[in-house]
C-alpha positions in Angstrom: 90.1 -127.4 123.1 86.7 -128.5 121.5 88.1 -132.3 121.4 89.4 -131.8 125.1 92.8 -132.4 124.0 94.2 -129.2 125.8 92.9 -126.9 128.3 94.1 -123.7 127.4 95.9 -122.0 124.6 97.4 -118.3 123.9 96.8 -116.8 120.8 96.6 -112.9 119.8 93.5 -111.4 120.2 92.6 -110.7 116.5 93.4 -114.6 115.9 91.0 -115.6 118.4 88.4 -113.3 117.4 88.7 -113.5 114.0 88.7 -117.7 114.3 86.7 -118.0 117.1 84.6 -115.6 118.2 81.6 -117.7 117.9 83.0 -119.7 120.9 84.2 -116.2 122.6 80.7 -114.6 122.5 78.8 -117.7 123.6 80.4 -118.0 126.4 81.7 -121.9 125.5 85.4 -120.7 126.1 86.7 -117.7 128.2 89.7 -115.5 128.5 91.6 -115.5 131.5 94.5 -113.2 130.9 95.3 -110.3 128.4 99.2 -109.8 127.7 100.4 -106.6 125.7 101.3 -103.0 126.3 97.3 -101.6 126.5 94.3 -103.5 127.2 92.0 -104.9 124.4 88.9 -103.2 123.7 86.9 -106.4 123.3 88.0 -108.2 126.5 87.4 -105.0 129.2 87.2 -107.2 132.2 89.5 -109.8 131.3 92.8 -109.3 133.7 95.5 -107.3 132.3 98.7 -108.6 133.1 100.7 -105.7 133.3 98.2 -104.8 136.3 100.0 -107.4 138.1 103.5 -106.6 138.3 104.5 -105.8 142.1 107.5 -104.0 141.0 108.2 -101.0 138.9 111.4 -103.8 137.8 108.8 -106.3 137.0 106.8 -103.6 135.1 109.6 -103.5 133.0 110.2 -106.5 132.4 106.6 -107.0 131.3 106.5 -104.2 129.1 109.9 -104.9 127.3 108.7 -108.9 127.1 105.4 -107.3 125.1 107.3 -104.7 123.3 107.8 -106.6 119.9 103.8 -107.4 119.8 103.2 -103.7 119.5 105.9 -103.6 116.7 103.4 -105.7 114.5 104.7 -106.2 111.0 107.1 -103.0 110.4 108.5 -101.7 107.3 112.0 -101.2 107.2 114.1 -99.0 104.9 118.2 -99.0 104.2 120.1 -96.4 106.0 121.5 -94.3 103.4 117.9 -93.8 101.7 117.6 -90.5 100.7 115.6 -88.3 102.6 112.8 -87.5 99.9 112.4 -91.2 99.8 112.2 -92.2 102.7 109.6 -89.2 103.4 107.2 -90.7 100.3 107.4 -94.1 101.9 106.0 -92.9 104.9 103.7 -90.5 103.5 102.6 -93.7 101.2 101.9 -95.4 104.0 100.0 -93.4 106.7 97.8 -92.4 103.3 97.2 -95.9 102.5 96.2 -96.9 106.2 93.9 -94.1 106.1 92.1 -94.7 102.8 88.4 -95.9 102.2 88.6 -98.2 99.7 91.5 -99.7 101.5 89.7 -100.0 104.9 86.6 -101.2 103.1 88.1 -104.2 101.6 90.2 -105.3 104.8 86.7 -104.8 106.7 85.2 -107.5 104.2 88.5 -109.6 104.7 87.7 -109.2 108.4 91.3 -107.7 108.7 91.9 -105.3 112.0 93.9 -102.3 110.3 95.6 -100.4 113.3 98.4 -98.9 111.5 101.3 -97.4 114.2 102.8 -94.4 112.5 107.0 -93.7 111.7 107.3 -91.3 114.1 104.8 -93.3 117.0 107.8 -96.1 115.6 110.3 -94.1 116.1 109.6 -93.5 120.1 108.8 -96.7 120.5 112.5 -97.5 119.7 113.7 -94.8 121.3 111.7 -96.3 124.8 113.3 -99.7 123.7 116.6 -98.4 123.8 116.4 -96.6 127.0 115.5 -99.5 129.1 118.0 -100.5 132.0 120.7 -102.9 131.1 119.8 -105.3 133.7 116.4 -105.5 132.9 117.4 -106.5 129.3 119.5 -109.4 130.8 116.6 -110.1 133.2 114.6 -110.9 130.3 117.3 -112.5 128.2 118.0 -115.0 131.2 114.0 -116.1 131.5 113.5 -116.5 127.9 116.7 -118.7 127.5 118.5 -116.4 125.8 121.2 -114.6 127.7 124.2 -116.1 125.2 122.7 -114.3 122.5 124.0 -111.8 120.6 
């Protein structure tokens, strides 16, 4: 965009902060449109695109499209780990995400931490899994992939 070469780009939030809020604040580029499941705190009056949907279908649809952003980078576990262990794990890592000298170094690495807990994770599936059949195929038909498995 600075060479005129394109006119737009998307690109999370934190990206675009964290690389170019320089631009952001000076008002040299602007945001247009916010995607995701909740608005972002730095862009209040940029349009939400959930807040256009004209149908409570095409709410869906937005909200299971934006589902896997909310899902960020999650930790996984096999099934048959014991209980105890998979209890430490978690325990591990909402202490972790909650620790000073851990937030203190990711805020001099300019790192966002906004840590989603197991059991937040686990509803979140739980809504995943509970939404309509045909809004599943809606979505797999306008991403191109309604032949996948």
């Amino acid at each position: 965009m600075d060479r005129g070469e394109i006119q737009g780009a998307c690109q999370s939030a934190e990206t675009l902060l964290n690389s170019r809020g320089d631009v952001l604040r000076s008002g040299e580029w602007r945001a247009i449109l916010q995607g995701g499941l909740a608005r972002h705190a730095d862009f209040p009056d940029v349009p939400f695109i959930i807040d256009h949907a004209k149908t409570p279908a095409q709410k869906q649809i937005l909200e299971f499209l934006y589902a896997s952003q909310s899902f960020g980078r999650p930790y996984l576990t096999p099934p048959d780990l014991p209980p105890e262990r998979f209890t430490a794990l978690r325990t591990a890592f909402e202490t972790t995400m909650r620790d000073p000298d851990f937030l203190a170094d990711a805020a001099k690495q300019k790192l966002k931490v906004s840590p989603i807990s197991g059991a937040a994770m686990d509803r979140m599936i739980a809504d995943l899994k509970a939404i309509p059949k045909d809004i599943v195929a809606t979505v797999a038909r306008l991403t191109g992939n309604a032949g996948a498995n």
